[in-house]
Structure formats: structure tokens, C-alpha cells
N, C-alpha and C positions, 0 to 999 in steps of 0.2 A: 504493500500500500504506500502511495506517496506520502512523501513528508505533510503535513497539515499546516503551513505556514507560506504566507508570500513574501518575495525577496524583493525590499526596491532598493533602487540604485539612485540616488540623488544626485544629479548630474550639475547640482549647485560645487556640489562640496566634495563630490566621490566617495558620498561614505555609501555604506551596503546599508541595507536593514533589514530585519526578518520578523514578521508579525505574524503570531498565532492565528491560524483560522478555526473557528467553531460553527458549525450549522451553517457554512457556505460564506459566512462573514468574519470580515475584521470588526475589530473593537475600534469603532473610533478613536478614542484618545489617546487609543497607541499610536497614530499618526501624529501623535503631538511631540514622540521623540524625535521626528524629522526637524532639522535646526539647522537656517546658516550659521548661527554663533548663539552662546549664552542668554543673549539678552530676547531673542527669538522667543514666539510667543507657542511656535512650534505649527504644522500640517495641520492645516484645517480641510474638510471637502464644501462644497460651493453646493446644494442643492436643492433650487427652491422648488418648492409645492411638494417636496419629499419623493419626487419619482425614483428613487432609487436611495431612500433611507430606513434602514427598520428601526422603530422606536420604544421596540419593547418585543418579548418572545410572547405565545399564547398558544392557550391549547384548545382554543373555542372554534373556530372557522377556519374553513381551509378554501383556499381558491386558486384553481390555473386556470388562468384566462387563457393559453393558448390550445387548453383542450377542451375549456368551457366546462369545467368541476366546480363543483358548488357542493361543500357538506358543513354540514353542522355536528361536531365534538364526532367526526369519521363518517356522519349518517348522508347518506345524496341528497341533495334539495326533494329532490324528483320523489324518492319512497318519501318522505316526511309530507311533504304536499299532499300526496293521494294516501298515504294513510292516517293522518297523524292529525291532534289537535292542535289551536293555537297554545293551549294552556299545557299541553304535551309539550310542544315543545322548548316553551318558557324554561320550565323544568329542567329538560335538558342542555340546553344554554347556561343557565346556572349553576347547575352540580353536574353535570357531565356525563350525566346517565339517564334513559328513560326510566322514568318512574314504573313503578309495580301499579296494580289497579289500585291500591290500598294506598296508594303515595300520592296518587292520582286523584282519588277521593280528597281526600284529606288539602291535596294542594290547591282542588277548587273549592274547597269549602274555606279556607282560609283567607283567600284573595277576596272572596263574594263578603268577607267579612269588615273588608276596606273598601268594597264602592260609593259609600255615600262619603261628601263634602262637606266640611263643618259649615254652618247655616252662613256664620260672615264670607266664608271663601263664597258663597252664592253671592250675598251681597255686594261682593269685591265685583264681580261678573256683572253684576246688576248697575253696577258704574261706570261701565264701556260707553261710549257713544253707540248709536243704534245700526251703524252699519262700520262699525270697529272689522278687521280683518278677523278671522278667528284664527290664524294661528300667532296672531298678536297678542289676543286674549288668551291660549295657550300657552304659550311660552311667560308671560307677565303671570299666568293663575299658577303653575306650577314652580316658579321660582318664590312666591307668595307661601307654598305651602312650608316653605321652612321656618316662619314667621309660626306657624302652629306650631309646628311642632321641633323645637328647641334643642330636643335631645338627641335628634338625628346631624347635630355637628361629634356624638362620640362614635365617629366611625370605627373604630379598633374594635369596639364592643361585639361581639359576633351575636347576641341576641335584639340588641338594638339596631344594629345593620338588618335585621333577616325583617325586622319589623318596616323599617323603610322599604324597604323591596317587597313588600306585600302592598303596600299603602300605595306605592306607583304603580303596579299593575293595576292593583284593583282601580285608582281613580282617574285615574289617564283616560279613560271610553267616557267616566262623569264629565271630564271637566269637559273634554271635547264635543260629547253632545251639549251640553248646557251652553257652548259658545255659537254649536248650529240653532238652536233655539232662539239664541240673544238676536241674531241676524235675520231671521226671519220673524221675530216681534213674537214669538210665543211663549208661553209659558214653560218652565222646565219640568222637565216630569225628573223624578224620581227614580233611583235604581229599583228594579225588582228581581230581588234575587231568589225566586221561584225560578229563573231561566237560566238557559247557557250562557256565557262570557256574549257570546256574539250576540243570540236573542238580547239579550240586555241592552247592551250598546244599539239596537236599530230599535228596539222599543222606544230609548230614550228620546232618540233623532226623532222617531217619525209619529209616533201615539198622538192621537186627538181623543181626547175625552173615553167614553167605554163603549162598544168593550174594549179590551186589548189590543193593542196591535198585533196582526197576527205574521209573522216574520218567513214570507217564502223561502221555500227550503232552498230554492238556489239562491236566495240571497245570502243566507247565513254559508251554505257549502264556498260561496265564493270571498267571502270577507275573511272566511275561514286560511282559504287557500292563499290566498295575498295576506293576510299579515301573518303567516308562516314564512312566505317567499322576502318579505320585508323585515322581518324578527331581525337579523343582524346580516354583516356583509364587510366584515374581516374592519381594516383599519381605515375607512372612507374620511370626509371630513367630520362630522357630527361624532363620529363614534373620537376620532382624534383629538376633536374640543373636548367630549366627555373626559377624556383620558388626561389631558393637560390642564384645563380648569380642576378638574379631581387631584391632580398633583398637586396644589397646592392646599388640600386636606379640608376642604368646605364640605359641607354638608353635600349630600346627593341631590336633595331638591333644586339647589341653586348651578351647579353642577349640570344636569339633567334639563334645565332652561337654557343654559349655554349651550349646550348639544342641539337642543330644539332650535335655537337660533341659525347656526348653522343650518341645518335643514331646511329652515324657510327657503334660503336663498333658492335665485331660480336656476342656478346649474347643479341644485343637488333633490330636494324635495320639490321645488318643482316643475322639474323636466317633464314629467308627463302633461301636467299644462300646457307647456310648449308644444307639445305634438299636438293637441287639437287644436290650438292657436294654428299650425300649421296646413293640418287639413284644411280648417276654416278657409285659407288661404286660397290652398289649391282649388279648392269650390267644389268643383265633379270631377268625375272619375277620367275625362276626353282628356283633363288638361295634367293630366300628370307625366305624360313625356315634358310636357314643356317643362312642366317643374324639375322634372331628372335634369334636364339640359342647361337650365341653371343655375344648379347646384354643380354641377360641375364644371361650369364657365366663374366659380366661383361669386356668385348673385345670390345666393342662397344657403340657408342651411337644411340637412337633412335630419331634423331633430329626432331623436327616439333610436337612432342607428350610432351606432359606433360604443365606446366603453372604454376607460383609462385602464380598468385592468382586463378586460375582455377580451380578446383576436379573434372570440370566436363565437360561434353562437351563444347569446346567454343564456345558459339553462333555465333560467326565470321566465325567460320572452317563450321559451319552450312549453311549459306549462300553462302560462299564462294564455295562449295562442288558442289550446285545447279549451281552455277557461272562457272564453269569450267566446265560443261557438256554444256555448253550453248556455251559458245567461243569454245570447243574441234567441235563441229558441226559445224563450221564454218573456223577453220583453218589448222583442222587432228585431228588426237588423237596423242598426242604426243606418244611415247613407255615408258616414265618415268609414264604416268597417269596408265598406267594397271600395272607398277612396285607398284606404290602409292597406289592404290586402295587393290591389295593384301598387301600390308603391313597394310595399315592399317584394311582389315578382320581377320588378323589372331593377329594383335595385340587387337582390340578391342572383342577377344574370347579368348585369352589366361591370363587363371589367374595369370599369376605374372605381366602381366599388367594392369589388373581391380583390381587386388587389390590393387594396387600403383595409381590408379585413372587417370593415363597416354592417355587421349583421345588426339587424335588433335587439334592443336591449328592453330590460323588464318595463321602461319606460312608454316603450309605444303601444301594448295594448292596454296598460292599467287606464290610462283614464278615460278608454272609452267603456271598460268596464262599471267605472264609479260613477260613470254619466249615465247609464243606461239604469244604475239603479239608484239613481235621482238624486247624487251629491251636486253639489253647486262646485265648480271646480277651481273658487278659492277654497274649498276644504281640503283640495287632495293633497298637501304638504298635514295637517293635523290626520287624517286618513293614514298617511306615513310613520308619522311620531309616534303612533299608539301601540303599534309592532315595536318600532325601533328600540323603543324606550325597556323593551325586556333585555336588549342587546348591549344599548349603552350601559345599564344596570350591571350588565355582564361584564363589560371589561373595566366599567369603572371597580368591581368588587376583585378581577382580579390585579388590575395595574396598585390598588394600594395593599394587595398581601404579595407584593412581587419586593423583593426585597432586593433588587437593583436599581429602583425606579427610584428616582428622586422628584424635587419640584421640577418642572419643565421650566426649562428655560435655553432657548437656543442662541447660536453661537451668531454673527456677521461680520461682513466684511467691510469695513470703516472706508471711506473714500472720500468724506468730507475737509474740510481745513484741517490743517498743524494748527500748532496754538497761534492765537490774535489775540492782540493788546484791545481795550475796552478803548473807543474813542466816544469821547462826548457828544450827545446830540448838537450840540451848535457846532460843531465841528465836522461832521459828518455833512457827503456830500451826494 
């Protein structure tokens, strides 16, 4: 076996150097014994947006984008989707095993035990302007929930930790419907935990008065299957804020709003908005060569297509694809699905997009899925957050029992002034 070390040669100085490799990487700040002289500050590497830095090791999520793998703690996307609960796999995300039936039990009976919101956190909600964004009110209600509860800045505590991670699963689907409610001028209903995770969450949204809302089975199979497909997705940005706001040892609540922030934006939570902004665009189905022809005359973007760490089909867009033939028999066929569909035939055949490795990502059918079952598509970033938020939980709980992980704090490259004398404003010109 070969030596486990890389040699550099410093062509400053000629000196050699040999740096340990572990898990396919150097140690950073072994490049810091690279030095023209004593006073040298030592090798630093230059990488912004982190395309080529690992910022911590984990054992939660695995992904190769160039063969389109997707698992969670070893399990495929694929089997966990078509068999598995959201609340299954919560579970697993967290402790690293599928639960038993008895674990299972027991883990929804305790989460259903933190879906209600303290009366003032409604209140708090009740102080939005009336067409407030809701994942403005998301992220503001859930960074508010640390203000309750106090004790959730002793993170070390392992039973006071498991209690904040109960408290966010279970009220992340409250806060969330009660902000779809704010925006549509209704009344908030109440959890009722007679139902599933999901029935819950779409009773909240949608109940008018009695009887009950009664929660179509493919609605619930398919919110099911999307916030499985959205639970977590290795180091992206949201999960990366979680992890470096978390480094500096705040509470999860506050922590967990930083993350949701992150997400709002529109190149991460929400892209799938962009793709029906997109379609909207193309109009009908005639005009989508032109669109392809623009997109590659550079006039355009292909939104929903391509992936920073994907090359290859995203196994998410995979499921999802089977997903939306399933809801479309059941609600219509939207006219954007056969816009979709041709775009993506003629892009996944035409060579300047397979050479560019630009397939679908989980992006371009989710929100014609959440539109068809009658979200408003400023929700689908809080739609997002309510999966992710099991995930960010997940690496925030393991990034502070990682016992290499310090406060985040990154390194730069200074290229401003040497030192300047202060001159006086009257003197300045």
C-alpha cells in the first residue's frame, strides 16, 4: 500500500514537505508549516463558496453526484421514499438506526406531545402585517422560540438537548401552518393530535370550520415523500449556517432561524419557485425550442436543471418525476407538467446539455407538485424548512459532540492598505 502522505516541494524556498493524508485529505493547518521565513504567517488555501473544503467529518448523509447516490446513515433515498415514514426517518437521521415498531411508537407519541405553541408565540404571529412573507414569519417565530424556553442554551445536557429536538419537530408544521393562515386572513386552527405528522400539518393549513378536514391520501403519501426526499442533503448552505452559527454554542432555536435564513434565499429554498416563474415564461408547450435556443445563446436560464454537487441524475428528481404522475391523476394535469416534460426531453437529448451534465434536479418537479395541491408558492421555501429542520437538528447535534470542531471562524486573504497615518478632516482632500 502506498505511503498515506503528500510531498510538496516549495519552489519559494526548496524545502520538501510531507503531510499526513487521512480519509483522502490533508489537514489544513498542516499547510501552515509551508514558510518563506519565521515571520510567515504560513500556507493558507484560497476557496471561496467551499467547493473543495470539508468542514467537519459525518456519518449522517452520503452523496456522489457523479453517480447520482443519495442515502441517509447507508439507506438509498429511493427505498426510504417508497417505504418509509417522515417520522421514520427523522429517527434515523438522528440516532443512526431505524427505529423498532416500539421506538417508532413511542417517537411519535412524543413529538405529537410538542405540536402546540405557547399562546404568546401565536400572539407574536398575530403581529405580522397581513401579507408578511411567511417564511419571514418562520424564521422570526422560530428564532423567538428561544425566548421561551431558556434552558435550551444548556446544550451539553443530553436530556435537555433531546427535549429541544422534540419541540422542533413537533412545532415547525404549527408555526408554519399558522403563518399560511396569517396570509390568507384566517383563523389558526389548532394541532390535533388524533392524526399523522402529515394529516396534522394539512388539517392545520386547510380546515374550515367542521367537520374535519379530510386529508386525501395522495396528498398526505406525497408530502410524505418530499419531506423525506428534503429531511437532509449532506453539507449545502442552511445545513453549513446551522453548523457555524451552532459553533458558537447558542441555543438550537436561534441557531435553527439562521439555517432557515439561509434557505429563504432564492438559489437554495427557493429554486423550485424559479422553475414555475420559468415555465410561466415559456407560456406553451410550441415555444420551448425557442426557449432551449436561448438558453444556450446564453439569454437565458435553465432553472431546475443542473446541481453543484450532482453530474448526474438526481435521485430526488427521480422519485419525484414518478410523484407527480401520481398527484397529476388525481388533481388534473397541470399545462406547466407537458410544458416540463418537453423541456426536459429535448434538454436531456440535446448535446450542449449532456455535455454540461445538466439533468434535473429535485427542484423542477416539486413545485409543480405543491401547486397542484394548493400551496401559494411563497410557501414552498417554509414547505422546505419543515423536512430540513430534522436534518439541520442532525448535524447541529453532531458538529457540537465532534470534539475537533471549534467556533467557526474562517481564514482571508488581506489585500487592503499597509498601515496609514490618520489625517484630519480639514486636511483631507
Amino acid at each position: 500500500m502506498a505511503n498515506e502522505t503528500l510531498t510538496i516541494t516549495d519552489n519559494r524556498t526548496g524545502k520538501v514537505y510531507e503531510l499526513p493524508i487521512a480519509h483522502g485529505t490533508i489537514h489544513a493547518t498542516d499547510l501552515r508549516k509551508i514558510k518563506v521565513n519565521d515571520d510567515d504567517f504560513g500556507m493558507m488555501t484560497y476557496d471561496p463558496a467551499f467547493m473543495n473544503t470539508a468542514s467537519c467529518k459525518s456519518t449522517v448523509t452520503y452523496i456522489d453526484g457523479d453517480k447520482g447516490i443519495l442515502r441517509y446513515r447507508g439507506y438509498p433515498i429511493e427505498q426510504l421514499a417508497e417505504q418509509s415514514s417522515y417520522l421514520e426517518v427523522t429517527y434515523l437521521l438522528l440516532y443512526g438506526e431505524l427505529p423498532t415498531a416500539a421506538q417508532l411508537q413511542q417517537w411519535e407519541s412524543e413529538i405529537k406531545q410538542h405540536t402546540y405553541i405557547h399562546e404568546n408565540v401565536k400572539k407574536l404571529m398575530e403581529g405580522f402585517r397581513y401579507d408578511a412573507h411567511p417564511m419571514g414569519m418562520f424564521i422570526s417565530t422560530v428564532a423567538a422560540l428561544s425566548t421561551f424556553y431558556p434552558e435550551a442554551n444548556k446544550i451539553f445536557a443530553p436530556e435537555v438537548r433531546q427535549k429541544q429536538i422534540l419541540r422542533l419537530i413537533g412545532k415547525v408544521p404549527t408555526i408554519a401552518a399558522f403563518s399560511y393562515r396569517h396570509i390568507k386572513g384566517m383563523p389558526y386552527v389548532y394541532p390535533n393530535n388524533d392524526l399523522s405528522f402529515i394529516q396534522n400539518f394539512l388539517n392545520m393549513m386547510y380546515s374550515i370550520g367542521t367537520p374535519r378536514y379530510e386529508v386525501p391520501a395522495i396528498f398526505e403519501k406525497a408530502l410524505n415523500i418530499l419531506f423525506i426526499l428534503h429531511a437532509d442533503h449532506e453539507q449545502n448552505c442552511s445545513t453549513s449556517a446551522m453548523r457555524s452559527v451552532g459553533s458558537s454554542h447558542v441555543d438550537p432555536y436561534s441557531a435553527t432561524a439562521a439555517a432557515a435564513a439561509a434557505l429563504y434565499g432564492p438559489l437554495h429554498g427557493g429554486a423550485n419557485e424559479a422553475v414555475l416563474r420559468m415555465l410561466d415564461h415559456i407560456g406553451t408547450i410550441d415555444q420551448v425550442p425557442a426557449f432551449i435556443e436561448k438558453v444556450k445563446k446564453g439569454e437565458g436560464r435553465l432553472m431546475g436543471f443542473g446541481h453543484r454537487v450532482y453530474k448526474n441524475y438526481d435521485p430526488r428528481a427521480k422519485v419525484i418525476k414518478k410523484l407527480a404522475d401520481d398527484v397529476f391523476k388525481v388533481t388534473g394535469v397541470d399545462p406547466k407538467l407537458e410544458i416540463a416534460l418537453e423541456l426536459e426531453r429535448i434538454a436531456l437529448s440535446d448535446e450542449y446539455f449532456v455535455k454540461r451534465k445538466l439533468y434535473p434536479n429535485v427542484d423542477f418537479y416539486s413545485g409543480l407538485i405543491y401547486k397542484a395541491m394548493g400551496f401559494p408558492t411563497e410557501f414552498f421555501p417554509v414547505l422546505f424548512a419543515i423536512p430540513r429542520t430534522s436534518g439541520w437538528i442532525t448535524h447541529w447535534q453532531e458538529m457540537i459532540l465532534d470534539e475537533d470542531q471549534k467556533i467557526a471562524r474562517p481564514r482571508q486573504i488581506y489585500l487592503g492598505h499597509d498601515t496609514r497615518d490618520y489625517v484630519d478632516i480639514a486636511k483631507r482632500k
